[in-house]
VMD Tcl script that draws the C-alpha trace (Angstrom):
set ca {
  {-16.49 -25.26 0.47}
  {-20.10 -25.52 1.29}
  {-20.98 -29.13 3.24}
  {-24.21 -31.30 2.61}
  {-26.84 -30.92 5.62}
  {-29.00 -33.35 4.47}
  {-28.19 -37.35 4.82}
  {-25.05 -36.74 3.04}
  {-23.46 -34.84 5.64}
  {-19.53 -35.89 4.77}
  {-20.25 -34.44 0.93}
  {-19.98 -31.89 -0.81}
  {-22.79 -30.13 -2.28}
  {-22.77 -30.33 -6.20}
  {-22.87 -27.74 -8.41}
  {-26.04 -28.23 -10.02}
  {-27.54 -28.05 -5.75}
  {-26.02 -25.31 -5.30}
  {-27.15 -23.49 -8.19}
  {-31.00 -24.20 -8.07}
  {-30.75 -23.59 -4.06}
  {-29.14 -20.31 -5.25}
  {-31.61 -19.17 -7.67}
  {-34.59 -19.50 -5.77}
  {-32.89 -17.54 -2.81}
  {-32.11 -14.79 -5.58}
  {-35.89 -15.28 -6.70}
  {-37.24 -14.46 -3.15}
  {-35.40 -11.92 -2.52}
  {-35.75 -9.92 -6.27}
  {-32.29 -10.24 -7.07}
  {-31.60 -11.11 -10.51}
  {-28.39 -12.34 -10.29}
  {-26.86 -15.74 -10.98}
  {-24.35 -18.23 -9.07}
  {-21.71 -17.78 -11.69}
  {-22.04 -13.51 -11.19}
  {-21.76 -14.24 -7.84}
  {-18.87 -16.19 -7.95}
  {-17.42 -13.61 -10.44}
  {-18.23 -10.60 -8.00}
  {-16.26 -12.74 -5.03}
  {-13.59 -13.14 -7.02}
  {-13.53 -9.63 -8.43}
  {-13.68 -8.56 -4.95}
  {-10.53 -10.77 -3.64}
  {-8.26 -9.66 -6.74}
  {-8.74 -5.54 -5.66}
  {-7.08 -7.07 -2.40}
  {-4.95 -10.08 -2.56}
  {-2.46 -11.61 -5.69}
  {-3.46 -13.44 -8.44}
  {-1.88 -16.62 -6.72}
  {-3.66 -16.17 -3.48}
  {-6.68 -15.63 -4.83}
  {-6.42 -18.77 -6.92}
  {-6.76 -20.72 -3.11}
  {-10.08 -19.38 -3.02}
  {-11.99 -19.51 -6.41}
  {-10.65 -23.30 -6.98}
  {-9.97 -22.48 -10.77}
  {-7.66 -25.32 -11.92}
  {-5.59 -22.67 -13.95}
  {-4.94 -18.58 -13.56}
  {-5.90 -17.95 -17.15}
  {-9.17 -17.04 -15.81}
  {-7.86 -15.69 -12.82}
  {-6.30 -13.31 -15.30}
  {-8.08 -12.37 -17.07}
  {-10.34 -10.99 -14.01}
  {-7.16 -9.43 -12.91}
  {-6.90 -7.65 -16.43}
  {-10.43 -6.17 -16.28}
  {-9.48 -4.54 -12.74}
  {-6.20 -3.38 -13.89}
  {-7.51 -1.96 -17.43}
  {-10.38 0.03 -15.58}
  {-8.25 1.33 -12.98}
  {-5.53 2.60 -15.71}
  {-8.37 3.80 -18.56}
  {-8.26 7.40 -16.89}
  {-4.66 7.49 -17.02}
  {-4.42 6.18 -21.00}
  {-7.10 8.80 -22.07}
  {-4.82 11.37 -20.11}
  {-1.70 10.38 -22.24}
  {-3.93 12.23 -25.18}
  {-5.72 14.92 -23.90}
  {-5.06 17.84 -26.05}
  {-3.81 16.31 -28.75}
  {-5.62 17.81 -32.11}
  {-5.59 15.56 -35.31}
  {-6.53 17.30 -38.38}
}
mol new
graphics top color blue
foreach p $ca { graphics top sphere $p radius 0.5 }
foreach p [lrange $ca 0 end-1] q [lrange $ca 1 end] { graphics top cylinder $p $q radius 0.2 }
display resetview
């Protein structure tokens, strides 16, 4: 996803670049996020609009357990109004 502009131009950057290039961008601009909450908040973002399996394309996970399980935090905080609703007004004495 994110090319080399430096002599390695035909490479890929590696994590580990990425990461400290990352945190000192966050650092000058007073954000105090990481790559990884980043990466979780693009993710997050793509699952509220696209399936599981296209999504999958994008965050190059090598499996949809994780996938999933970002899918299941969407899809349990959508639905937690609706559970608590299934209750209301029920008195246990």
């Amino acid at each position: 996803m994110f090319r080399s502009l430096g002599n390695r131009k035909s490479k890929r950057l590696s994590p580990r670049t990425l990461k400290r290039d990352f945190a000192g961008l966050f650092k000058g601009l007073n954000i105090c996020k990481t790559v990884h909450g980043f990466r979780h908040y693009y993710i997050t973002r793509l699952l509220k609009s696209f399936e599981v399996s296209v999504v999958r394309k994008f965050s190059r996970h090598k499996s949809l357990d994780m996938l999933i399980v970002y899918d299941d935090e969407i899809d349990l905080l959508a639905k937690k109004d609706k559970v608590f609703d299934c209750f209301s007004g029920l008195n246990v004495l």
